[in-house]
C-alpha positions, 0 to 999 in steps of 0.5 A: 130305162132301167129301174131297180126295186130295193126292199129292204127290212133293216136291222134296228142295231145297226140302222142309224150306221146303215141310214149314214152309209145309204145317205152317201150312196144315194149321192154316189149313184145320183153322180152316175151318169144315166142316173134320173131318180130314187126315192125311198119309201116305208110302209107301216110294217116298216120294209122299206122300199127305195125305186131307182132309175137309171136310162141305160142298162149302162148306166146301171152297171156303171152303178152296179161295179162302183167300187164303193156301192159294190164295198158297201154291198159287204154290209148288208147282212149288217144291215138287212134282216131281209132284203130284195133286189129287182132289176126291171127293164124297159116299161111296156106302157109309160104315160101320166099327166103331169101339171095338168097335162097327159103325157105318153112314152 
């Protein structure tokens, strides 16, 4: 499992263009085989920040050299006044309960 922290405080010029753009990006990487899930989230001071996870360190760089991510990647000064990338590896511990049953990794 490979996941990736995107924070991200976006530009309020261009942020109704960078929302479109994102819009086909999230499609184009849940189209990536190994692609399991993203989903973003905004906190009160408005950065946001996207989680998405790939199962394969294949399956993200099958993402990270998409021709099309790697051109949208040329907006980001457009788009972001500040932005983070952080790219973590297998998790030491992975376990929950899901519908009332704990489960563990």
């Amino acid at each position: 499992m490979r996941t990736v922290i995107f924070r991200t405080y976006t530009r309020e010029a261009s942020r109704s263009e960078y929302y479109a753009s994102a819009s086909e990006l999230f499609k184009l990487a849940a189209a990536t085989p190994g692609f399991v899930a993203a989903k973003t989230f905004i906190a009160s001071d408005g950065e946001e920040l996207t989680v998405v996870e790939f199962a394969s360190d294949e399956a993200l760089n099958a993402w990270r050299n998409n021709a099309q991510h790697q051109a949208a990647q040329k907006s980001s000064d457009k788009f972001f006044a500040d932005y983070r990338i952080t790219v973590f590896g297998d998790p030491l511990r992975d376990y929950g309960i899901a519908n009332g049953k704990p489960w563990r990794k």
